[in-house]
C-alpha positions as CSV (number, residue, x, y, z in Angstrom):
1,X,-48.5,93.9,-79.3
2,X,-50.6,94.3,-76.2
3,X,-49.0,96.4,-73.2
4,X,-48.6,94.3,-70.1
5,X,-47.4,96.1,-66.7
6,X,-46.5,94.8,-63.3
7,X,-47.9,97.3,-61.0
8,X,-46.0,97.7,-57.3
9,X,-46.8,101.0,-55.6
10,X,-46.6,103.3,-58.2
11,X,-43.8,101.9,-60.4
12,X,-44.9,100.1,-63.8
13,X,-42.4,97.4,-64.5
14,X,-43.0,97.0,-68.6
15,X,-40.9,95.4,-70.9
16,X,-41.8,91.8,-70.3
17,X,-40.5,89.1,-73.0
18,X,-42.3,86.1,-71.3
19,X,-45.9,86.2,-69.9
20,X,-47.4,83.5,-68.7
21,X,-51.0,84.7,-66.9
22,X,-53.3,81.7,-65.8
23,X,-57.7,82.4,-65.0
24,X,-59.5,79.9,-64.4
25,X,-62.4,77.8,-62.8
26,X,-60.1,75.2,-61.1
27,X,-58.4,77.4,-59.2
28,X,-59.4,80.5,-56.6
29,X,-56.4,81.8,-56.6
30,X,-55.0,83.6,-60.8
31,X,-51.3,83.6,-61.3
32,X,-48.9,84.5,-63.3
33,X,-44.8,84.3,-64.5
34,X,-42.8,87.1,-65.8
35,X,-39.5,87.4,-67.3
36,X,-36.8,89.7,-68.7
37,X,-33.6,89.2,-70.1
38,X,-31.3,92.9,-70.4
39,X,-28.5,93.5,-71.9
40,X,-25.7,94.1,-68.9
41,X,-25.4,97.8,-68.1
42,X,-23.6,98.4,-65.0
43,X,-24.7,102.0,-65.0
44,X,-28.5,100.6,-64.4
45,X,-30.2,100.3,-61.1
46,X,-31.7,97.0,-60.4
47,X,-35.5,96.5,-61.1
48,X,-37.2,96.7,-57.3
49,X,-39.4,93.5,-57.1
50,X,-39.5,92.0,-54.2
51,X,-41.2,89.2,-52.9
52,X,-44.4,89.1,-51.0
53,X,-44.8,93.1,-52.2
54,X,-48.5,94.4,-53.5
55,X,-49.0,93.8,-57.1
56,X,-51.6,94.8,-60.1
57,X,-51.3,92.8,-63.7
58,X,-52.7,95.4,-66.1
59,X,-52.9,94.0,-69.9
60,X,-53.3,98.0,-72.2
61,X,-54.1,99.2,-69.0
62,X,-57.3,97.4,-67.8
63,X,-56.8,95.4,-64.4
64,X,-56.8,91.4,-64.7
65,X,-55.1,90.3,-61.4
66,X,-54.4,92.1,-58.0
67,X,-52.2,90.1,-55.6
68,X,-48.9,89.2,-54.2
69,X,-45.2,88.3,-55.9
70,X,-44.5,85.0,-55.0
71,X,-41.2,84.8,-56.0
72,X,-38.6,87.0,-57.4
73,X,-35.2,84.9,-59.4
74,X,-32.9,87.5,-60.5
75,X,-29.9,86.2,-62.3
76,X,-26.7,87.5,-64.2
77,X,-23.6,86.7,-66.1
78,X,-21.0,88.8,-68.3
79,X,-23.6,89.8,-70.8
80,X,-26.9,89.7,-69.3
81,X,-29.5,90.1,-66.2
82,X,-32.3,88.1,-66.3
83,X,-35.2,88.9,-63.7
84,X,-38.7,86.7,-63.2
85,X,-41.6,87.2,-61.3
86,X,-43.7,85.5,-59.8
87,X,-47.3,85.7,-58.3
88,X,-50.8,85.0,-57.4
89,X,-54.3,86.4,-56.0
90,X,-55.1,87.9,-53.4
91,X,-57.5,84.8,-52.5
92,X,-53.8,82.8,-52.5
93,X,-54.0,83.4,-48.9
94,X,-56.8,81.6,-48.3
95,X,-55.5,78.5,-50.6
96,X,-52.0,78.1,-48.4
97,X,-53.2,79.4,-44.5
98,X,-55.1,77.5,-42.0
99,X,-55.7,78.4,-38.6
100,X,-57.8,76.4,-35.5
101,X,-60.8,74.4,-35.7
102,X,-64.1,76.7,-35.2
103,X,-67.9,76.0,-35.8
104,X,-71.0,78.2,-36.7
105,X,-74.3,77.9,-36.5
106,X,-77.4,79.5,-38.3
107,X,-74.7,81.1,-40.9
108,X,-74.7,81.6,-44.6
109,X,-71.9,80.8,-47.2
110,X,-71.7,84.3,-47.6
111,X,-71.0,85.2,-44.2
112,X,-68.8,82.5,-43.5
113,X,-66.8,83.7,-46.7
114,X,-66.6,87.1,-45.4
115,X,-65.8,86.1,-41.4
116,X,-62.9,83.7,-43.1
117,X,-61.8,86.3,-45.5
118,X,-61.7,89.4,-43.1
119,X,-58.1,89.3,-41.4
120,X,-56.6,88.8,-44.9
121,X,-58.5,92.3,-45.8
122,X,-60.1,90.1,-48.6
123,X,-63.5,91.4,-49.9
124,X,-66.0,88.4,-50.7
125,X,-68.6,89.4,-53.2
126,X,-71.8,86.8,-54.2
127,X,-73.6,87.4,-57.7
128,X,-75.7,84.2,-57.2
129,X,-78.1,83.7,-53.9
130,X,-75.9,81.7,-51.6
131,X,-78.6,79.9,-50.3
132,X,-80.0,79.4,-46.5
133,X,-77.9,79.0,-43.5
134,X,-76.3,76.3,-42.5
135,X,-77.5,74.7,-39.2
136,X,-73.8,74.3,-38.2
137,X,-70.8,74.4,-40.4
138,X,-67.0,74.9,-39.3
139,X,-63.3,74.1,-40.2
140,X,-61.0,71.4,-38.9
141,X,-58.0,72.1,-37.2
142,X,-55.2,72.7,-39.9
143,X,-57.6,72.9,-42.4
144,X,-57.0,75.3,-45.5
145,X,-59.4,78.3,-45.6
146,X,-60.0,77.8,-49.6
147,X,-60.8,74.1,-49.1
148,X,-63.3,74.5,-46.1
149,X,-65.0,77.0,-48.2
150,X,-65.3,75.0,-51.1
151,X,-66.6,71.7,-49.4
152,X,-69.5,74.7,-47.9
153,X,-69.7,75.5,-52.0
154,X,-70.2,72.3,-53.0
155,X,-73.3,71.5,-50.5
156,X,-75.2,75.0,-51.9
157,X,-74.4,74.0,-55.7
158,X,-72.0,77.5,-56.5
159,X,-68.5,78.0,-57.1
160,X,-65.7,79.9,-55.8
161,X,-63.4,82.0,-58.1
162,X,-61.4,85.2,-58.4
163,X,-62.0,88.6,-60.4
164,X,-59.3,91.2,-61.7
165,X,-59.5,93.1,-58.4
166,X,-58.2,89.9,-56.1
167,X,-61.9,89.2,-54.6
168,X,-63.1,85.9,-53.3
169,X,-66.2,85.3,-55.8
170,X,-69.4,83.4,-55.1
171,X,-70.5,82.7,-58.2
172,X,-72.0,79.7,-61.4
173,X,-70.6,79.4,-64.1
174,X,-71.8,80.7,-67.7
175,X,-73.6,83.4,-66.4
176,X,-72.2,85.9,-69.4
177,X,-71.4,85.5,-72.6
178,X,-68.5,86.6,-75.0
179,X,-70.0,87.7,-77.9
180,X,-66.7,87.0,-80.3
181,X,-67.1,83.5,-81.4
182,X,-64.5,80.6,-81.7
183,X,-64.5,79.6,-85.6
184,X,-62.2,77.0,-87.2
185,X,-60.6,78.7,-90.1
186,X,-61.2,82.5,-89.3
187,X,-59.5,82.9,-85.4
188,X,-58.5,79.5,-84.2
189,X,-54.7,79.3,-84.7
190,X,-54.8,75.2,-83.6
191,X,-56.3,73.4,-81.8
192,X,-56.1,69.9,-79.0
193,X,-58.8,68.0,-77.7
194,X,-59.2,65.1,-75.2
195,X,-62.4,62.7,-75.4
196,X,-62.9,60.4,-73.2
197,X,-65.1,57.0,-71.8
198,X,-62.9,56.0,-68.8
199,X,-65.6,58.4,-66.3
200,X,-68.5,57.7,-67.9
201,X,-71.1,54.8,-67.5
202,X,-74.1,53.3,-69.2
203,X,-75.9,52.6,-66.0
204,X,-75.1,55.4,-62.6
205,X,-77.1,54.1,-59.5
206,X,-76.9,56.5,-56.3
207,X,-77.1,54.9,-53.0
208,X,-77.9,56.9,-49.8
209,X,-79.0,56.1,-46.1
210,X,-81.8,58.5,-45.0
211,X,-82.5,59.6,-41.4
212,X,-85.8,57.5,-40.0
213,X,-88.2,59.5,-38.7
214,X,-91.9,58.1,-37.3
215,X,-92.7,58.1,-41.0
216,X,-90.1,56.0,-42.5
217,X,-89.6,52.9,-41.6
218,X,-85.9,51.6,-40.9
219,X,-85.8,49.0,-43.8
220,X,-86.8,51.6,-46.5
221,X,-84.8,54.5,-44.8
222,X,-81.9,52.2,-45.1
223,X,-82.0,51.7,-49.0
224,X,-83.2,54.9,-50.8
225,X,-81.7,54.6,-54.7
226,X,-81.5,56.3,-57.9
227,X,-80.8,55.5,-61.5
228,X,-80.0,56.8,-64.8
229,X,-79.1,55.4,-67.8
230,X,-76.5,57.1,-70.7
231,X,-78.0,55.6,-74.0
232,X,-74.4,57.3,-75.7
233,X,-72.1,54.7,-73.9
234,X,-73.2,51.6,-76.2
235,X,-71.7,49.0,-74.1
236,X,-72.4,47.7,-70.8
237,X,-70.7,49.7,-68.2
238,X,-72.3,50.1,-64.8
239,X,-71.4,51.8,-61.5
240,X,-72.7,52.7,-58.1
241,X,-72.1,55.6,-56.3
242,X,-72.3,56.3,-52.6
243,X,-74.2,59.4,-51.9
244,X,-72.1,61.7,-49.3
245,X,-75.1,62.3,-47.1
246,X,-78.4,61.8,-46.0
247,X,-80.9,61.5,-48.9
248,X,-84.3,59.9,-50.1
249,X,-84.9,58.1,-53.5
250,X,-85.9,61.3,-55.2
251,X,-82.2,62.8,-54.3
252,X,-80.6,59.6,-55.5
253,X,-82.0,59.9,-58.6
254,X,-81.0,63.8,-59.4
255,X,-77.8,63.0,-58.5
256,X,-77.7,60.1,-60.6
257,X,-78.5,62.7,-63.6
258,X,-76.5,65.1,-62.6
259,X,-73.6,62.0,-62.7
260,X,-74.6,61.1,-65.8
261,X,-74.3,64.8,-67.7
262,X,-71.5,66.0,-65.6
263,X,-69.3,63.3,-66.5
264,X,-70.3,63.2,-69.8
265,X,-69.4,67.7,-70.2
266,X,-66.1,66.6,-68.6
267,X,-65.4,64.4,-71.1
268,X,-65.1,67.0,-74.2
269,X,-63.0,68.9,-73.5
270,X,-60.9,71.2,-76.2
271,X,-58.2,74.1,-76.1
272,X,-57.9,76.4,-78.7
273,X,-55.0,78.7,-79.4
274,X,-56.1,82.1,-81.0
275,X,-53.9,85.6,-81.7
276,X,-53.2,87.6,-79.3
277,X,-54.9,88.2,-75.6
278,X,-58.5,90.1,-77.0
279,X,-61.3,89.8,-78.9
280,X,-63.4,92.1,-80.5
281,X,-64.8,93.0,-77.4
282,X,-62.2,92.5,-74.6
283,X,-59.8,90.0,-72.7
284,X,-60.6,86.6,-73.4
285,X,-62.4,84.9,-70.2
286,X,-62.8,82.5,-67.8
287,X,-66.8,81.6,-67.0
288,X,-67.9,83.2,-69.8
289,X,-69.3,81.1,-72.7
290,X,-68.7,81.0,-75.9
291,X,-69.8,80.2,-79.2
292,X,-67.9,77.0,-80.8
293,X,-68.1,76.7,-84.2
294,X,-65.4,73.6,-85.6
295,X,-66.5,71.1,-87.7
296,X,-63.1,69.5,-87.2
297,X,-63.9,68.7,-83.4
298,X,-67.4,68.5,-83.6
299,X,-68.7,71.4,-82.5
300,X,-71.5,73.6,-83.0
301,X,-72.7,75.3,-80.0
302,X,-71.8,77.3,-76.9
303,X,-69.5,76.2,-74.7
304,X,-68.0,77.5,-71.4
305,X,-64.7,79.2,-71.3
306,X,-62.8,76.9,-68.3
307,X,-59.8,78.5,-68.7
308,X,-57.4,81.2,-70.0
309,X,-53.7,81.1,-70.6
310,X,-52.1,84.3,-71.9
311,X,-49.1,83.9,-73.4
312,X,-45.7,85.5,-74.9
313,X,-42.4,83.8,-75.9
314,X,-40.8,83.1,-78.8
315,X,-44.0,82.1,-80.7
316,X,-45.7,85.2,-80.0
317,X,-48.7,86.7,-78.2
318,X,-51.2,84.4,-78.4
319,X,-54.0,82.8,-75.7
320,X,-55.2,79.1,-75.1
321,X,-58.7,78.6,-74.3
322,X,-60.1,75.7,-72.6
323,X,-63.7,75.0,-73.2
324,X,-66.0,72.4,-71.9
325,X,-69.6,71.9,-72.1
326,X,-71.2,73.8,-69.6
327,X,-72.4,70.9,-67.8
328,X,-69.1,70.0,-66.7
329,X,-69.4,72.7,-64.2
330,X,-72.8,72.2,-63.1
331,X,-73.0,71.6,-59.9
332,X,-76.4,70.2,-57.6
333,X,-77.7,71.8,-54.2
334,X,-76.4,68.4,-51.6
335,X,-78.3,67.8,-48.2
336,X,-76.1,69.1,-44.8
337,X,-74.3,67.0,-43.7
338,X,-74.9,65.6,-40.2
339,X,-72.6,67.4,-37.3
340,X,-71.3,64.0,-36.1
341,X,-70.7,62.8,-39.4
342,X,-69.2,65.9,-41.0
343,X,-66.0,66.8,-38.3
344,X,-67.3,70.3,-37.8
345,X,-68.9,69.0,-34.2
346,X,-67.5,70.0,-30.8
């Protein structure tokens, strides 16, 4: 059985008999639950976990989350204490806090990351080019850090995640790859699926306004459009989407595409349940992709690694893995949106 420790100062809390750890795509901010049920001892001292103290998740030692305890529910009767913790990321802080509106001009994502992420003493790390500056960009008043910094992620086609030492990462999906592969009778222990045609579409046309300019004229710059067509959905099933900003006919129709695959990688998605929290070659995880071989689902090829669940409870150590096709997470480079148009002007 693997060796899990809840780190505070320099006091290893071990011993856990439920762990529940959470890494994935969908959320910048890992967590986790912790439990323990004792045996009553008067003569032992209470376990010091407190909330809102500094915390490291260590899994046989190597580092997979560094954060806060949420929440700390100690309990007791005649026979028993039971304590559980609670916790999150470092980046949690810039999923719950908000501050006043501001607005900057000529900055990158990175840098608007790392002004953002400063006062929290949060380090913001990019392995992907960010992309150029924004002519202006801000946050609205009341606004949550994590979600103005993810609308700024989806315009330069990246996403924003968490590593094991709590850092805000700027980053695409899929970029590494686990080399253990997912095989239907050797380590998948079961498995659930979800299919689905309620997102998807035979026919997706994009419809944009473009800015006129002394070479467009206002009829044409009024009705750029894009199309593409799904030949898997075998029924007729159109839709038309209304581009966010600013774009020509060309635009329309790579975001029409990009529609069309997204939807269709978010539609296949399957978890698998395997032994324990490794593979051959480490901790299962999140971004990574994977080989898929299941016969059963349909499967033969790599898929991304969504998310991780690590888990131990009556049934045992064991992880879920949620895997998608990689185009699910594919994400395209959008035009700025206008200042008037996007809240961020004065």
């Amino acid at each position: 059985m693997s060796d899990l420790a809840l780190v505070i100062g320099n006091t290893r809390h071990r011993g856990w008999l439920s762990v529940d750890i959470r890494r994935g795509l969908d959320q910048i901010a890992d967590s986790f639950d912790l439990s323990l049920t004792e045996r009553w001892d008067e003569s032992s001292e209470p376990r010091p976990v407190r909330a809102g103290e500094p915390c490291r998740v260590e899994i046989d030692g190597e580092l997979v989350l560094t954060g806060y305890v949420d929440d700390v529910l100690p309990s007791y009767d005649d026979k028993s204490h039971t304590i559980v913790a609670s916790g999150r990321s470092r980046t949690a802080d810039l999923v719950d806090c908000s501050a006043g509106a501001d607005t900057w001009t000529d900055r990158t994502l990175l840098a608007i990351a790392r002004r953002l992420a400063e006062p929290f003493g949060i380090e913001v790390i990019a392995d992907v080019d960010t992309g150029a500056p924004f002519r202006t960009a801000g946050i609205e008043e009341g606004q949550p850090f994590a979600e103005a910094l993810e609308q700024l992620a989806r315009i330069r086609a990246v996403h924003l995640v968490t590593d094991a030492q709590g850092r805000l990462v700027i980053t695409r999906p899929g970029q590494a790859r686990t080399p253990t592969a997912l095989v239907l009778g050797e380590n998948i222990r079961k498995a659930s699926g979800r299919f689905t045609l309620r997102d998807r579409f035979s026919d997706y046309q994009v419809l944009a306004q473009q800015n006129s300019n002394d070479n467009v004229f206002a009829r044409a710059a009024a009705e750029p459009s894009g199309m593409a067509t799904d030949g898997r959905i075998t029924r007729y099933r159109p839709t038309v989407i209304l581009a966010d900003t600013a774009t020509d006919s060309a635009g329309c129709e790579e975001r029409a595409r990009w529609e069309r695959a997204k939807r269709w990688g978010s539609s296949r998605g399957v978890t698998y349940t395997v032994h324990g929290w490794r593979h051959r070659d480490g901790l299962w995880t999140p971004s990574h992709q994977v080989r898929v071989r299941d016969r059963w689902m349909g499967f033969d090829d790599w898929m991304l690694i969504a998310g991780v669940q690590h888990l131990l409870d009556q049934e045992g150590e064991r992880t879920e893995i949620r895997v998608v096709p990689p185009e699910a997470y594919d994400r395209i480079e959008l035009p700025e949106p206008e200042a008037e148009d996007s809240g961020w002007a004065d």
